[in-house]
C-alpha positions in Angstrom: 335.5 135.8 -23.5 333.1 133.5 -25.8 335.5 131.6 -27.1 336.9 130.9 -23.7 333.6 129.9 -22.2 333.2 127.7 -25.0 336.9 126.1 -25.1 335.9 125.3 -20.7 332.6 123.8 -21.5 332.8 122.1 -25.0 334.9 119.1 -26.7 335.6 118.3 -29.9 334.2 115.0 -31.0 336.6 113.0 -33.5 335.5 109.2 -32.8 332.8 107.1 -33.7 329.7 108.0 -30.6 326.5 107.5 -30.3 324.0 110.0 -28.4 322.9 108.5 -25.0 319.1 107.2 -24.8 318.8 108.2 -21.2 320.2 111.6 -21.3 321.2 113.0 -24.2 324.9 113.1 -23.7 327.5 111.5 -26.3 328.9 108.5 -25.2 332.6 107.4 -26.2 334.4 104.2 -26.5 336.0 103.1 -23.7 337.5 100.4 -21.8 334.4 98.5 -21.1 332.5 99.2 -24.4 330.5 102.8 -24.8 330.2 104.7 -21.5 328.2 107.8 -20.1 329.2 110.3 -18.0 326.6 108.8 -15.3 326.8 104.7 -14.7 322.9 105.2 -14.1 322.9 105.9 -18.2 325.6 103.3 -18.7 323.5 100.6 -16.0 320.0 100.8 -17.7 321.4 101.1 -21.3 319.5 99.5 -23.9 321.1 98.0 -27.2 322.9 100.8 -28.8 321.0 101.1 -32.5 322.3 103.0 -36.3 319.6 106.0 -35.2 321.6 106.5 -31.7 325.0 107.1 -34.3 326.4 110.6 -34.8 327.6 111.3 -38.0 331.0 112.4 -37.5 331.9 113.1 -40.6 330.9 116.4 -41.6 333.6 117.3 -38.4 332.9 120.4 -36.3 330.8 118.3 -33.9 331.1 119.3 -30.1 329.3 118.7 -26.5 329.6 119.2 -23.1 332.5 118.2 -21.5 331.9 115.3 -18.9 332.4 117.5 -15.7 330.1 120.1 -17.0 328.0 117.7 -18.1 327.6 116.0 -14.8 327.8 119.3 -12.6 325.5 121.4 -14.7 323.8 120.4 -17.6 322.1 116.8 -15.6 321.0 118.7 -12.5 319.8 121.8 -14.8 317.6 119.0 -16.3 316.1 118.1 -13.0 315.5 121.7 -11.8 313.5 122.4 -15.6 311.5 119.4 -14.7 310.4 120.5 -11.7 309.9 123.7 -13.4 308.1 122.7 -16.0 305.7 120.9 -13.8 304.7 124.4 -11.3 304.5 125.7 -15.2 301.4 123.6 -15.7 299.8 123.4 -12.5 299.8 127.2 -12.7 302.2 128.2 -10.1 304.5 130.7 -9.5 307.9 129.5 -9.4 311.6 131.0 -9.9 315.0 129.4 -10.4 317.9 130.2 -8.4 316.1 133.1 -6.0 317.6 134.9 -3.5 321.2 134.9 -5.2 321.1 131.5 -5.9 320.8 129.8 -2.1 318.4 127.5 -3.6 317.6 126.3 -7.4 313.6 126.6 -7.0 310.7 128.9 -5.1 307.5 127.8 -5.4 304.9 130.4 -4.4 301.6 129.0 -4.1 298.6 131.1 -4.0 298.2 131.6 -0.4 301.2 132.8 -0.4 303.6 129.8 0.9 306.7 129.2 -0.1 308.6 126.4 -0.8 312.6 126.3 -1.5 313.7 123.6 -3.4 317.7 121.8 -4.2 318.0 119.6 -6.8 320.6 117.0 -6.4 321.6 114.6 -9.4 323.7 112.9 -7.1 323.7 109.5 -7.2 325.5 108.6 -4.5 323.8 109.4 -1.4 327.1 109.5 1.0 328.2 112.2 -1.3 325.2 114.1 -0.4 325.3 113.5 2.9 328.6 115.1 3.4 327.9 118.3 1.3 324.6 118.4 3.5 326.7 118.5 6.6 329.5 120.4 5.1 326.9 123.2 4.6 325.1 122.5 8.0 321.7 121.9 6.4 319.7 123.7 3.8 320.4 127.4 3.0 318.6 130.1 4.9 316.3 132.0 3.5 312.5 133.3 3.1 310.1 130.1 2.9 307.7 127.6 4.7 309.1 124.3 3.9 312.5 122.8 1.9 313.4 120.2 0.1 316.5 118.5 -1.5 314.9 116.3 -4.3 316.7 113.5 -6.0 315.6 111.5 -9.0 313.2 108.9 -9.0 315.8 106.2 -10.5 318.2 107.8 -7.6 315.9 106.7 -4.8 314.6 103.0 -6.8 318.5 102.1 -7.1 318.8 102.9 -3.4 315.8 102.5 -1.3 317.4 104.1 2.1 319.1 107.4 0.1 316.0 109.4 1.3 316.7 108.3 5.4 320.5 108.6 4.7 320.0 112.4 4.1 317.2 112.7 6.1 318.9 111.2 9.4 321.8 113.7 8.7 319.2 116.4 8.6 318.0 115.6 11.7 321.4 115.1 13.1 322.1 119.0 12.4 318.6 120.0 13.6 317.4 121.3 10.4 313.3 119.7 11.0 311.8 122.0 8.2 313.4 120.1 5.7 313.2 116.6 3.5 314.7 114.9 0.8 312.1 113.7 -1.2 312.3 112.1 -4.6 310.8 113.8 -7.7 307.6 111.5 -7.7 306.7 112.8 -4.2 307.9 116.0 -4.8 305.0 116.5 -7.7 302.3 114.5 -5.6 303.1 117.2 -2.5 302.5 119.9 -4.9 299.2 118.2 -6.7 297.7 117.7 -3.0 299.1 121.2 -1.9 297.7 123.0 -5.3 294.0 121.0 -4.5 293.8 122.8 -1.0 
């Protein structure tokens, strides 16, 4: 079972690569010149320099592969942000609560609630349809919800926030924003002060 789980997620890496300076990821030689698995990484690319190389050499190299990548492992890094932030303001948090609905709970210490989805999606139409697909944010046990994007998400496209959040308010769902991760941590800072 291991070896399956690896041979879905994993790649072997035979050609020259360098590692990605945005998100880690190795990026190949394509078409256009070296590519990411996001365009954001590929857009905002700075010169590619000898200590971004990977040795390929020594053989046996491996990473994710681009759908996992880009399904998983780059929203996983937004939800451990967020994470990591409820970590240091002394919060109580949890990822993926009640059976996953959600990715995070923050509990604060009057006992709200707040459910957050974190969506590395850069495209906003795309989100928009999922949002509608799903009629809204999942039910469950909390006071406020949130889809958060990236900050770079919402700088590359200033109206991403009132494309999601006209299609909440199409489907009724008021309790609910999409917010980007800036305001998301300034909502907890002033939330955490009261």
């Amino acid at each position: 079972m291991a070896r399956d789980a690896f041979q879905f997620a994993y790649e072997g890496i035979t050609e020259e690569s360098y590692r990605c300076p945005q998100c880690g990821w190795t990026m190949m030689h394509g078409k256009y010149g070296y590519s990411c698995h996001s365009t954001h990484c590929t857009d905002t690319l700075p010169e590619l320099t000898d200590d971004m190389k990977l040795d390929i050499s020594a053989g046996d190299l491996y990473r994710l592969k681009k759908g996992v990548m880009r399904y998983f492992a780059a929203p996983g890094k937004l939800e451990l942000e967020i994470a990591a932030f409820c970590e240091k303001k002394e919060l109580r948090w949890a990822l993926w609560p009640q059976m996953d609905r959600y990715d995070i709970e923050i509990t604060f210490p009057d006992g709200t609630v707040w459910a957050i989805d974190a969506k590395a999606v850069k495209e906003p139409h795309f989100l928009k349809e999922n949002v509608a697909r799903e009629g809204g944010f999942p039910s469950g046990t909390y006071d406020r919800s949130f889809y958060v994007i990236p900050d770079e998400y919402a700088a590359a496209r200033t109206d991403y926030r009132m494309i999601i959040n006209q299609e909440l308010a199409r489907l009724g769902d008021r309790q609910t924003r999409c917010i980007r991760l800036y305001d998301l941590k300034k909502e907890i800072r002033e939330r955490g002060e009261r």
